[in-house]
DONULO-201194 format. One record per residue (C-alpha): residue number from 0; residue in one letter; x negated, y, z negated. Coordinates in pm, 1 decimal. Layout:
% residues N
<fitor->NUM&gudren->A&c1->X&c2->Y&c3->Z>
...
//
This chain:
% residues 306
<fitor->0&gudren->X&c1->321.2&c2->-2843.2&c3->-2786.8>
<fitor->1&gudren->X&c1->220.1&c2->-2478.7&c3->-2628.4>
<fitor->2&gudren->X&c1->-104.5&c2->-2446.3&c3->-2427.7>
<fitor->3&gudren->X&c1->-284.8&c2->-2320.1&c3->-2732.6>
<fitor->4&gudren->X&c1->-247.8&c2->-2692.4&c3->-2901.1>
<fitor->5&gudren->X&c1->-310.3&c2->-2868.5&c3->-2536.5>
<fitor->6&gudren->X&c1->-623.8&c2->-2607.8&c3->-2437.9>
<fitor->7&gudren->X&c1->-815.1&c2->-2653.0&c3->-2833.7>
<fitor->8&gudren->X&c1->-1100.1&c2->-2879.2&c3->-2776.1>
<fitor->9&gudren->X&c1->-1047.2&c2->-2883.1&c3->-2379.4>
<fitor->10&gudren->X&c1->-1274.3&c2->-2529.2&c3->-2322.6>
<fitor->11&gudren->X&c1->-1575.6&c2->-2605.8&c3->-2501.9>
<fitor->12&gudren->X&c1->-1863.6&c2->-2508.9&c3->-2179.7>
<fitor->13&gudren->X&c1->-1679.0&c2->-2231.9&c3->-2179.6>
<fitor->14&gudren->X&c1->-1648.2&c2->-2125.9&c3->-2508.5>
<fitor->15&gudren->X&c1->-2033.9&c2->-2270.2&c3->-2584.0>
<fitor->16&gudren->X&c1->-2155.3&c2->-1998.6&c3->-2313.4>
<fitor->17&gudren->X&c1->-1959.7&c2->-1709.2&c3->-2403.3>
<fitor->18&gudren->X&c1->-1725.5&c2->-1747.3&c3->-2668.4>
<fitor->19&gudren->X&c1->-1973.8&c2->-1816.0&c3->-2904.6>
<fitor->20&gudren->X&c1->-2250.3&c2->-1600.3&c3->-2765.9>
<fitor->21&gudren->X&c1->-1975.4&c2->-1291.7&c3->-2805.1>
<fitor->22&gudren->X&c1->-1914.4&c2->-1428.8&c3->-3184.9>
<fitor->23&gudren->X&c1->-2287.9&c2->-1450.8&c3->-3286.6>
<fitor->24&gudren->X&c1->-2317.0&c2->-1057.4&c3->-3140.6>
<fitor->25&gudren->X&c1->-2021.5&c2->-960.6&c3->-3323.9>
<fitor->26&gudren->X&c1->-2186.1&c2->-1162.5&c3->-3679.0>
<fitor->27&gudren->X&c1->-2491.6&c2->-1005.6&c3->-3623.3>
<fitor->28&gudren->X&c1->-2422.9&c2->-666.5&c3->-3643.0>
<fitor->29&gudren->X&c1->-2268.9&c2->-440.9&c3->-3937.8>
<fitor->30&gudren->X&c1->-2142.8&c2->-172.6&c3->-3639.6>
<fitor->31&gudren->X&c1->-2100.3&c2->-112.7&c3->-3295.1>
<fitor->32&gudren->X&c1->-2365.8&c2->62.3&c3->-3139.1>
<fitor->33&gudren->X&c1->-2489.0&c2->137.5&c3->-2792.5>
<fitor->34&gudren->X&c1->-2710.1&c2->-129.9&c3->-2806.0>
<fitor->35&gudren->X&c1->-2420.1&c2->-353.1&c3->-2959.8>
<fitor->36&gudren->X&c1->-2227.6&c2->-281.7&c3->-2561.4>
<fitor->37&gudren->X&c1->-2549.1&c2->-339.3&c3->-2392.6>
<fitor->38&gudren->X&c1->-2597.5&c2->-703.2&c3->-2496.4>
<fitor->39&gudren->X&c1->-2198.6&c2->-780.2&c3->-2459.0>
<fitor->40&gudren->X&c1->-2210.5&c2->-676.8&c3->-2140.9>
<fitor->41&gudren->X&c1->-2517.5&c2->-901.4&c3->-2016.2>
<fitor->42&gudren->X&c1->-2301.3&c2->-1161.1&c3->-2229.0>
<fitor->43&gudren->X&c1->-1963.0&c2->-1115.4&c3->-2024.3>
<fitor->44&gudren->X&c1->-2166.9&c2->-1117.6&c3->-1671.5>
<fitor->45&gudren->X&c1->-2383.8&c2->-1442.0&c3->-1791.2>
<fitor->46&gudren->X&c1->-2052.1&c2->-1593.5&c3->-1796.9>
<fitor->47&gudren->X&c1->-1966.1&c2->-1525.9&c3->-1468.1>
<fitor->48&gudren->X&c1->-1670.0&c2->-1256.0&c3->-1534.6>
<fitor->49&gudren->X&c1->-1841.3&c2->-1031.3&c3->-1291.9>
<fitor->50&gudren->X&c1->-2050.8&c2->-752.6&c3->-1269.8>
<fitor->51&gudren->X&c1->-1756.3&c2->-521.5&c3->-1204.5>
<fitor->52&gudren->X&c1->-1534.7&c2->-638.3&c3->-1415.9>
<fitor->53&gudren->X&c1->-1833.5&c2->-690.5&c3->-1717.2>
<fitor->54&gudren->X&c1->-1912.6&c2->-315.7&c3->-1709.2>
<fitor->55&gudren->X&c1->-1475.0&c2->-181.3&c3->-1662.7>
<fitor->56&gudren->X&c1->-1414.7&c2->-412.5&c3->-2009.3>
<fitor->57&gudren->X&c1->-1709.2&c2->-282.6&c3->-2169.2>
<fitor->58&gudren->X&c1->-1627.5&c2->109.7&c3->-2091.3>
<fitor->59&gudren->X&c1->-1242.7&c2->-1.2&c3->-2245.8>
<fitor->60&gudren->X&c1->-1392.3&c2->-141.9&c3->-2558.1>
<fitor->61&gudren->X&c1->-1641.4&c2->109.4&c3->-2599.5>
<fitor->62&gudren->X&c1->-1352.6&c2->390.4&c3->-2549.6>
<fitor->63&gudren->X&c1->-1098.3&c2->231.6&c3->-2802.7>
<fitor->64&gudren->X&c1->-1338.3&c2->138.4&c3->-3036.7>
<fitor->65&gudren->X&c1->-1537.7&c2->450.4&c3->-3065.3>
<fitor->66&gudren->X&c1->-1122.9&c2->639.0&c3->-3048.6>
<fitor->67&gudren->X&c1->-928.8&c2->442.4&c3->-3280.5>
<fitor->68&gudren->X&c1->-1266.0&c2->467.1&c3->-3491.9>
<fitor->69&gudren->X&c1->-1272.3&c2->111.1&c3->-3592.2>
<fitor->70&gudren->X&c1->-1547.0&c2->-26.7&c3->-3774.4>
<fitor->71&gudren->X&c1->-1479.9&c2->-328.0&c3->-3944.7>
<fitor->72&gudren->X&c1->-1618.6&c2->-636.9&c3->-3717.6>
<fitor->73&gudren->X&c1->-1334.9&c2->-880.0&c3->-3774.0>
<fitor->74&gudren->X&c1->-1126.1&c2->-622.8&c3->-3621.5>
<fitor->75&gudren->X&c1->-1394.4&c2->-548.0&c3->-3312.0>
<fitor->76&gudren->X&c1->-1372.6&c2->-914.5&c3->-3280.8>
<fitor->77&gudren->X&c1->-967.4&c2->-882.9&c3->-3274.9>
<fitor->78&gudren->X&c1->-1001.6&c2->-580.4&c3->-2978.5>
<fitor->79&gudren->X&c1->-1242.3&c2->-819.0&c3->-2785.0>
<fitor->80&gudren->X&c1->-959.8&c2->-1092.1&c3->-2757.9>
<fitor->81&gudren->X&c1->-694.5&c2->-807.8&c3->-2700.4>
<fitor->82&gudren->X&c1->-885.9&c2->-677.7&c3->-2400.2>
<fitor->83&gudren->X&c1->-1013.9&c2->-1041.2&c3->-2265.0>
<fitor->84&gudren->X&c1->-623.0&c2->-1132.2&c3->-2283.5>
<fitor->85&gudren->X&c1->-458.2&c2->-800.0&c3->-2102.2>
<fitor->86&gudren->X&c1->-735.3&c2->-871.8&c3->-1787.0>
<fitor->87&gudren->X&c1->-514.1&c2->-1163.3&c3->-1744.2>
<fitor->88&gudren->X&c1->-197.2&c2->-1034.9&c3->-1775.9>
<fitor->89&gudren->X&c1->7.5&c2->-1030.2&c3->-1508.3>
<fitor->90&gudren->X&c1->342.8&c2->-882.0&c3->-1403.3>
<fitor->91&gudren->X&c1->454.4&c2->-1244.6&c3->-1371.4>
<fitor->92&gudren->X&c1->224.9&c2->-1541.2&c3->-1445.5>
<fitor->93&gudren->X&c1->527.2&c2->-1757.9&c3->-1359.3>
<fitor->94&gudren->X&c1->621.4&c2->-1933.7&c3->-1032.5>
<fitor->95&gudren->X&c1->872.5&c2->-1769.3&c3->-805.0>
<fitor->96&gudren->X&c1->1182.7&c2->-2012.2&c3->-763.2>
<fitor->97&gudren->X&c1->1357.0&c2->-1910.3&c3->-477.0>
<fitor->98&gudren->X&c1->1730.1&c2->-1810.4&c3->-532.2>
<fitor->99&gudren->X&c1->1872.9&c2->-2104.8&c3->-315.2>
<fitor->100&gudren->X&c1->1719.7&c2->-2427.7&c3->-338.9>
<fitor->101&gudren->X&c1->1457.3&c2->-2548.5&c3->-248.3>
<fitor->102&gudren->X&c1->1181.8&c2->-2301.8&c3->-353.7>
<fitor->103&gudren->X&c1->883.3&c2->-2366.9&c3->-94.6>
<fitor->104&gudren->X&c1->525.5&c2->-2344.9&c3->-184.8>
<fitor->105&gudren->X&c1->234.1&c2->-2376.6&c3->57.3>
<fitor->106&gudren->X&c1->-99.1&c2->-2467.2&c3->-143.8>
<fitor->107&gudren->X&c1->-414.8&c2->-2357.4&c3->27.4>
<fitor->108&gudren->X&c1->-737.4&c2->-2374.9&c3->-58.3>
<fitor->109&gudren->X&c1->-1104.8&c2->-2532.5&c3->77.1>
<fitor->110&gudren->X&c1->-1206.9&c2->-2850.1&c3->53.8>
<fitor->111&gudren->X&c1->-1362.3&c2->-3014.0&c3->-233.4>
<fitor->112&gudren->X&c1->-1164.8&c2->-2770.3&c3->-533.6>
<fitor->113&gudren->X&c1->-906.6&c2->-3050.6&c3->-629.2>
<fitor->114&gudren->X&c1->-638.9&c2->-2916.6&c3->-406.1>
<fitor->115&gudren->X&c1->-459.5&c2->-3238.0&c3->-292.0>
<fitor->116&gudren->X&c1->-508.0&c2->-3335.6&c3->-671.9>
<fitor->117&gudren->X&c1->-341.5&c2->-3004.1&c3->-754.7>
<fitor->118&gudren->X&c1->-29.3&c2->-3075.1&c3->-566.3>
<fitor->119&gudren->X&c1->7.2&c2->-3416.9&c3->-717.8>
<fitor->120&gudren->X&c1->23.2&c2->-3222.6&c3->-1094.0>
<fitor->121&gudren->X&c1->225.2&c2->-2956.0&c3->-970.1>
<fitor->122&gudren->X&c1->481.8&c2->-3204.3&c3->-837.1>
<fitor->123&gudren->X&c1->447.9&c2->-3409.5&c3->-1171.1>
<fitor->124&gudren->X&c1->492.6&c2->-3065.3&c3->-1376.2>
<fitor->125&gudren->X&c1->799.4&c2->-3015.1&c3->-1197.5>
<fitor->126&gudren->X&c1->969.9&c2->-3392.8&c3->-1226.9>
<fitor->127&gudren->X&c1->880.1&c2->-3345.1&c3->-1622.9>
<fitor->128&gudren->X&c1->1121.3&c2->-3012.9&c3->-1592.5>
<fitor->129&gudren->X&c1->1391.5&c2->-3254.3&c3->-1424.1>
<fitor->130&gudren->X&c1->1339.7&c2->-3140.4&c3->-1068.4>
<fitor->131&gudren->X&c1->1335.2&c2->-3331.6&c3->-731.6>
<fitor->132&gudren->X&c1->1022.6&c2->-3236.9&c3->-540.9>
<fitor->133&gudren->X&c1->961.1&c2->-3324.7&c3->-182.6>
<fitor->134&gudren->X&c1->549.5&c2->-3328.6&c3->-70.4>
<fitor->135&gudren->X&c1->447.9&c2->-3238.6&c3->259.6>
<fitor->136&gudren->X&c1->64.5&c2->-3387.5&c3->391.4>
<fitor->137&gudren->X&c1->-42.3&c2->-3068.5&c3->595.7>
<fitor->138&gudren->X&c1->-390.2&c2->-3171.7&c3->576.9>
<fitor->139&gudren->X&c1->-312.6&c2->-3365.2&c3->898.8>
<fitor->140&gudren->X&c1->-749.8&c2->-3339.4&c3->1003.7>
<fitor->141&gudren->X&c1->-850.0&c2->-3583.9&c3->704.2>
<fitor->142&gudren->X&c1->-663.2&c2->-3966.1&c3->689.2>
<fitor->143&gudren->X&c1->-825.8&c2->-3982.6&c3->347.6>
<fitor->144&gudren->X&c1->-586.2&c2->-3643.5&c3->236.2>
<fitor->145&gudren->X&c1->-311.7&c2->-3790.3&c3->386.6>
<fitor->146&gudren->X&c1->-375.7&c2->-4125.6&c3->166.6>
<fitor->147&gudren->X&c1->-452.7&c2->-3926.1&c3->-110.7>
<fitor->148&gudren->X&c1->-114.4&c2->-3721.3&c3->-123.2>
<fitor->149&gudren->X&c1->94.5&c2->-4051.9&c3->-129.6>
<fitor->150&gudren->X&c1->-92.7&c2->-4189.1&c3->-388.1>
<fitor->151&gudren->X&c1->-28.4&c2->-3860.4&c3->-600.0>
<fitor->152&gudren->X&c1->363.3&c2->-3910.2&c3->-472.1>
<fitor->153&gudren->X&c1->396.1&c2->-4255.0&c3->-611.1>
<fitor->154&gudren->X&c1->251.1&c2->-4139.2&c3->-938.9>
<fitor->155&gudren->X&c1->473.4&c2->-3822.2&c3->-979.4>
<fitor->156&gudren->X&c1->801.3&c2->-3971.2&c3->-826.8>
<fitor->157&gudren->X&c1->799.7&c2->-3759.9&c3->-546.4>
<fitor->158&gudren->X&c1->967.7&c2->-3789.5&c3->-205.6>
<fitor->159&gudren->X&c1->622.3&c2->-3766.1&c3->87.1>
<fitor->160&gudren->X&c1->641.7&c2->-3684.9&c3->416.8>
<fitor->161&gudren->X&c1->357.6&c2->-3709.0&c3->679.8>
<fitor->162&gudren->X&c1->269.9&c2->-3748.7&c3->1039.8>
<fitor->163&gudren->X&c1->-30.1&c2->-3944.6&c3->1117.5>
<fitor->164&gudren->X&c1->-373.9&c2->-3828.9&c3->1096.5>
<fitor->165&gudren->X&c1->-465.0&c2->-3555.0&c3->1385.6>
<fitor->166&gudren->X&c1->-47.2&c2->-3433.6&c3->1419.6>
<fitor->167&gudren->X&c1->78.6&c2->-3091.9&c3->1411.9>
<fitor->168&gudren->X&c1->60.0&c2->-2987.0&c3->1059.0>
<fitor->169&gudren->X&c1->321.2&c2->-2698.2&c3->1107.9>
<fitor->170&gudren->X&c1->600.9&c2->-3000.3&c3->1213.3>
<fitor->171&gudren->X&c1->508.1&c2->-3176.0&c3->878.9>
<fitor->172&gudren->X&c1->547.7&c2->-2845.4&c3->698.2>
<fitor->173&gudren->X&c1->901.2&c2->-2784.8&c3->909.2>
<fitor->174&gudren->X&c1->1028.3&c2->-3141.1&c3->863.8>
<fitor->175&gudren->X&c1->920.2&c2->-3159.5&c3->499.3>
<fitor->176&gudren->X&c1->1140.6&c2->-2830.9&c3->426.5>
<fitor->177&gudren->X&c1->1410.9&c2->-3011.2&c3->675.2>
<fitor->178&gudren->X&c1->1390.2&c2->-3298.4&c3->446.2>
<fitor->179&gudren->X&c1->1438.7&c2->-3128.9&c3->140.5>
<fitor->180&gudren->X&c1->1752.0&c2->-2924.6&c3->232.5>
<fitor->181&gudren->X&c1->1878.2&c2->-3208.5&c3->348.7>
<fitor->182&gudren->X&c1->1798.9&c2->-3407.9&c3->48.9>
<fitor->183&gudren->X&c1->1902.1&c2->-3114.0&c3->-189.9>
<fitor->184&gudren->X&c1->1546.0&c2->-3110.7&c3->-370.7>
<fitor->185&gudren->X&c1->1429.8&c2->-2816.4&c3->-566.5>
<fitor->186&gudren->X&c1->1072.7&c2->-2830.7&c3->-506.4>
<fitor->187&gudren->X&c1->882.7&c2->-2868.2&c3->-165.6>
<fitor->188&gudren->X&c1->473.1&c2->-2850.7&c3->-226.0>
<fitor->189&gudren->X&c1->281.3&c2->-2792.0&c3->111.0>
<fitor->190&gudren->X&c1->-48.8&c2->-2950.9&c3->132.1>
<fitor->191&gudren->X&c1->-257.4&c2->-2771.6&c3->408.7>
<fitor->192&gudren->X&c1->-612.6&c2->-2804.1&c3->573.0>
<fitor->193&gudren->X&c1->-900.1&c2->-2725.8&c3->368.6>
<fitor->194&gudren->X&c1->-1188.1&c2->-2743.9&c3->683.5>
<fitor->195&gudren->X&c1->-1175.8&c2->-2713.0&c3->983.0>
<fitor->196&gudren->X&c1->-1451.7&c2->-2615.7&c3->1287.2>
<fitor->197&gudren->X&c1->-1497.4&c2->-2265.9&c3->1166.3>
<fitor->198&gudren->X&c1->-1306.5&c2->-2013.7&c3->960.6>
<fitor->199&gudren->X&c1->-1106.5&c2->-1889.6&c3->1241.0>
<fitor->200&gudren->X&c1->-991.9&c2->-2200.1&c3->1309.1>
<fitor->201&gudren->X&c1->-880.9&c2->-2282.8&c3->948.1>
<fitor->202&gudren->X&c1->-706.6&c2->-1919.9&c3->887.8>
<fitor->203&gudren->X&c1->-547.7&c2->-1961.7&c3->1214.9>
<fitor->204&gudren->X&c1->-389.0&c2->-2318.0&c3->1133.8>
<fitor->205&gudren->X&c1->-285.9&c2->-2202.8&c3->816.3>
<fitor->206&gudren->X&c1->-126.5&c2->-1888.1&c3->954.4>
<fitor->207&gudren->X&c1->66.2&c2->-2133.3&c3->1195.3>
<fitor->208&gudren->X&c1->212.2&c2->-2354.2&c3->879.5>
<fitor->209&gudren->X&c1->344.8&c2->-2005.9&c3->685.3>
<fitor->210&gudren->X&c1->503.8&c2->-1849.2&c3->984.8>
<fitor->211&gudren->X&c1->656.2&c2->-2206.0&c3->1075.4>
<fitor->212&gudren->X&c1->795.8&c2->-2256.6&c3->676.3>
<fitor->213&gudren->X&c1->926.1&c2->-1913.4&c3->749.8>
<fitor->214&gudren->X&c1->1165.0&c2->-2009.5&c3->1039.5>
<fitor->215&gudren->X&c1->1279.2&c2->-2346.4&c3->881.3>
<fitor->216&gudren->X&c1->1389.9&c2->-2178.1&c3->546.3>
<fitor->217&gudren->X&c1->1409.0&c2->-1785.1&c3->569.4>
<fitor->218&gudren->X&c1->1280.3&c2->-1655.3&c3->224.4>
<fitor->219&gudren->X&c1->1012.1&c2->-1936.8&c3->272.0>
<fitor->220&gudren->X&c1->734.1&c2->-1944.0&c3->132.7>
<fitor->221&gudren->X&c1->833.9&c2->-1860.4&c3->-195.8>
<fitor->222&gudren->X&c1->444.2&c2->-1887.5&c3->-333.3>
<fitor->223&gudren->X&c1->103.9&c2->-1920.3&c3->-178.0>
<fitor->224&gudren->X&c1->-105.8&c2->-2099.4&c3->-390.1>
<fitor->225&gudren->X&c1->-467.8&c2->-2068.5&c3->-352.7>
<fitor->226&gudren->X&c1->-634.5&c2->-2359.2&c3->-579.5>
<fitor->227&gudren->X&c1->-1011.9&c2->-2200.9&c3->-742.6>
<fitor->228&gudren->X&c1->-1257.0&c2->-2442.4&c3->-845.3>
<fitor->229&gudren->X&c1->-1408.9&c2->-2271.8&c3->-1183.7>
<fitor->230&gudren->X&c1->-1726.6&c2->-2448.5&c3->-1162.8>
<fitor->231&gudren->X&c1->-1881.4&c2->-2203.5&c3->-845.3>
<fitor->232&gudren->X&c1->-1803.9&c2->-1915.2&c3->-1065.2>
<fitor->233&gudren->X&c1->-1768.6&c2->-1583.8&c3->-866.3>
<fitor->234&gudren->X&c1->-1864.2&c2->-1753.9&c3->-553.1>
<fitor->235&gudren->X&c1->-1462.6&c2->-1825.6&c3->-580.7>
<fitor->236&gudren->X&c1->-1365.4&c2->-1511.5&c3->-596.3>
<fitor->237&gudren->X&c1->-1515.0&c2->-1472.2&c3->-203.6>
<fitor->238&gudren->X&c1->-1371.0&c2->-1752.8&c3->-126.4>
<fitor->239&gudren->X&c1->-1033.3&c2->-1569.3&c3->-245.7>
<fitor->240&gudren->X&c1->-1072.9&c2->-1280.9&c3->-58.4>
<fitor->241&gudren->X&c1->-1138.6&c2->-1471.1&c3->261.5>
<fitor->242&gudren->X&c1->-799.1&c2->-1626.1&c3->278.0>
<fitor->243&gudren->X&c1->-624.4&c2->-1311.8&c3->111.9>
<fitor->244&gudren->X&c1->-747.1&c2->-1163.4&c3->455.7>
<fitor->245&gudren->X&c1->-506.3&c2->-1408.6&c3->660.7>
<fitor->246&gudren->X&c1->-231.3&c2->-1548.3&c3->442.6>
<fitor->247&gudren->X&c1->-35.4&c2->-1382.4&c3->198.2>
<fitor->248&gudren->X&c1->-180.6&c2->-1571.2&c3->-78.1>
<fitor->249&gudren->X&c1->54.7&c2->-1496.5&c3->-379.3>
<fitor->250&gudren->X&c1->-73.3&c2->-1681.9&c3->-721.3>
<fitor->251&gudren->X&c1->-414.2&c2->-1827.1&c3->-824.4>
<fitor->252&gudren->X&c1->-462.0&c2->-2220.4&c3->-936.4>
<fitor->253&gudren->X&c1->-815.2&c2->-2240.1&c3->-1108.7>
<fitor->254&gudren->X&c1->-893.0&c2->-2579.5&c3->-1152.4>
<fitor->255&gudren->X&c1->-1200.8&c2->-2790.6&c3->-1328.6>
<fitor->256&gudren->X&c1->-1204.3&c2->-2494.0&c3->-1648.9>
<fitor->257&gudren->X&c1->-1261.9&c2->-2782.3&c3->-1905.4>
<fitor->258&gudren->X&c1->-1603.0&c2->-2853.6&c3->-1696.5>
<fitor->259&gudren->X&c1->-1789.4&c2->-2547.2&c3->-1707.8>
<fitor->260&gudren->X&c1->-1964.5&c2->-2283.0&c3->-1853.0>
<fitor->261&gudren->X&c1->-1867.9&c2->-2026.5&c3->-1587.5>
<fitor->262&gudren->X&c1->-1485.0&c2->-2032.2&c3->-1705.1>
<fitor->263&gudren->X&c1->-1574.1&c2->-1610.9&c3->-1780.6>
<fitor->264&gudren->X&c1->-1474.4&c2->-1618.4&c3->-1420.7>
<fitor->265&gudren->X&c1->-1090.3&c2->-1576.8&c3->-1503.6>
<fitor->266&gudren->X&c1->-1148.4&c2->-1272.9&c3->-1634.8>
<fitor->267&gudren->X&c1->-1266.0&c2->-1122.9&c3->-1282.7>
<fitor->268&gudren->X&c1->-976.4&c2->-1258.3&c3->-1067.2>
<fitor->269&gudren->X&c1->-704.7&c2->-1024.1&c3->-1151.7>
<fitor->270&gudren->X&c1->-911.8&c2->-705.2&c3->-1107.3>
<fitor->271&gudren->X&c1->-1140.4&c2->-863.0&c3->-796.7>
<fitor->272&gudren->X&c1->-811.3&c2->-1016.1&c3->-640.4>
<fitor->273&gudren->X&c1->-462.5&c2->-834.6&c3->-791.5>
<fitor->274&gudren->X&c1->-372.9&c2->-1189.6&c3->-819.4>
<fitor->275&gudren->X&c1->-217.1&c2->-1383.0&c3->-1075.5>
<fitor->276&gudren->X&c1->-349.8&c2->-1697.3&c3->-1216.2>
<fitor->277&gudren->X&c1->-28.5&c2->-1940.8&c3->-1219.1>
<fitor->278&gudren->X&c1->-204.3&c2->-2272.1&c3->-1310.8>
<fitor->279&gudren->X&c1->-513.2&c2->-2363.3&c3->-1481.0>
<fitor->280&gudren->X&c1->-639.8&c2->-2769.4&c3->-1449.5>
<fitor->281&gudren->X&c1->-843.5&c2->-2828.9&c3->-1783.6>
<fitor->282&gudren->X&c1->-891.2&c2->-3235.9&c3->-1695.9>
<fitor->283&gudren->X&c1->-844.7&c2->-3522.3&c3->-1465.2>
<fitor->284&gudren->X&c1->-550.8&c2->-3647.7&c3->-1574.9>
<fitor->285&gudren->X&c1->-177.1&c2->-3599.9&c3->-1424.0>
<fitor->286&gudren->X&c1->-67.0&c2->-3374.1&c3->-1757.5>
<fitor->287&gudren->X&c1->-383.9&c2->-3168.9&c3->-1712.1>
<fitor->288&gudren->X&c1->-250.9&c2->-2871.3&c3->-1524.1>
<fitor->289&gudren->X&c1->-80.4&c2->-2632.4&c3->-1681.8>
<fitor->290&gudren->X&c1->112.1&c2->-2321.1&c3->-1647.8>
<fitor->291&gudren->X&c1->-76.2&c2->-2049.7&c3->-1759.6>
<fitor->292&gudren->X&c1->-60.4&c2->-1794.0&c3->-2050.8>
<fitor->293&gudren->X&c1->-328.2&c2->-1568.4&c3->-2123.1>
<fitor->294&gudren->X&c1->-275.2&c2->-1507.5&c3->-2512.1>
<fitor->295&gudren->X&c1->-255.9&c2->-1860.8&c3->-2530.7>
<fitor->296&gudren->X&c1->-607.4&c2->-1885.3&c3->-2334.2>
<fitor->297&gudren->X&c1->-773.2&c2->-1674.4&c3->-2519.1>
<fitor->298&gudren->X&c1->-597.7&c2->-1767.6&c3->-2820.9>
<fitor->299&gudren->X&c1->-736.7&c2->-2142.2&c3->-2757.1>
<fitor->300&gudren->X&c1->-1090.3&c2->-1995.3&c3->-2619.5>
<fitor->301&gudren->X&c1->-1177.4&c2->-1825.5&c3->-2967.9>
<fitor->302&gudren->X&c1->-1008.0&c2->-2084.8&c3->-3156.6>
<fitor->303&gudren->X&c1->-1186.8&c2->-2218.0&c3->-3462.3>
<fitor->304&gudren->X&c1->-1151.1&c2->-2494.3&c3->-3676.5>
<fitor->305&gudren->X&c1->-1380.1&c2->-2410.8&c3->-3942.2>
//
């Protein structure tokens, strides 16, 4: 089943304040207009895709409608999803295994966005594609994260390994790479701090973990993950650009998109960010991340079963 059959029915916040709102402007007009651009744009930044971004999209439509002279709505409706689905295109939406085993991937991210729960899918979307995956508790600062990540292990047959609460979380990071070498596993996921006293702090521990993964396995990191909670709309996206300024944060994870209306919000990371978005979490359940695919998204966003 693709994510088109997995995402139908999954979206509906979204789709209820946006999606639908962008289908009722497109029914209620017999032609595009200036006016027509006006109230899609005030419908794209209602819905959280960003002033920015709201007002680039717009100019596009407005240009290739207006050029390729099309005037039969169906079809404007067609160039909508066409646009919507190349701001999410991405050189590679894909995760970047690393050429010898195992490919390393530190997952970053503040606390309270489902990042700990993140890891636990990722390593159970890799054991469904037959790989051994190794999980490292970084979030040393928080016994509950630590408790958290094994519980996740047990339920995705993975291979945990931790210090105890308050120890070095660049020596878990090391050892858990150590570990997997050793153990010839493909996958090692990285849990790291989410809080700490101050942002300097955090940036600086994290920096620590990435240059220490990058003396136990050379090409290591493969991936930065940063894990997006879709329900604080754009205030993720300065979230984003706060840790883009310390770690070279390589792929987006935008979780909780089945349980909001400000889902619009994916639309704004790749231009805001030059990032692409690798996973998106549409539920609660272990199965509920996915990799993503925007033509699928969008695909499954505009979806109708009338």
């Amino acid at each position: 089943m693709g994510l088109f059959d997995k995402l139908k029915g999954k979206l509906q916040k979204t789709k209820q304040g946006f999606v639908d709102k962008v289908t009722e402007l497109v029914t209620g007009y017999k032609r595009v207009d200036d006016e027509f651009f006006e109230r899609l744009e005030e419908i794209l930044i209602e819905a959280d895709v960003g002033v920015n971004t709201a007002m680039d999209l717009t100019e596009k439509l407005r240009h290739r409608i207006y050029t390729e002279k099309i005037s039969d709505m169906d079809r404007v409706n067609e160039v909508i999803q066409e646009e919507l689905a190349g701001l999410l295109e991405y050189e590679n939406n894909a995760i970047n295994l690393a050429e010898h085993k195992p490919t390393v991937i530190m997952v970053v991210g503040v606390n309270g966005v489902g990042k700990t729960t993140t890891i636990g899918k990722l390593a159970y979307n890799f054991k469904e594609q037959g790989k051994k995956v190794v999980l490292a508790a970084g979030d040393t600062f928080r016994a509950a994260a630590i408790e958290q990540l094994g519980i996740w292990a047990d339920r995705a047959d993975a291979d945990l390994i931790k210090h105890q609460e308050g120890s070095d979380a660049a020596a878990v990071a090391y050892d858990a790479v150590q570990a997997a070498i050793s153990r010839k596993a493909d996958i090692v996921l990285i849990d790291t701090a989410g809080r700490l006293h101050n942002k300097v702090n955090l940036m600086n521990e994290i920096g620590k973990v990435k240059k220490v993964i990058s003396r136990s396995k050379e090409d290591a990191p493969n991936e930065v993950l940063l894990v997006l909670d879709a329900t604080t709309g754009q205030n993720a996206i300065s979230q984003a650009k706060t840790f883009k300024e310390v770690v070279d944060v390589t792929g987006i994870v935008l979780t909780k998109l089945d349980g909001t209306a400000k889902g619009g919000v994916i639309f704004s990371i790749k231009e805001e960010l030059a990032l692409p978005v690798k996973y998106i979490g549409v539920g609660e359940k272990i199965e509920d991340l996915k990799p993503f695919n925007p033509g699928e998204f969008v695909k499954a966003l505009f979806y109708n079963e009338q």
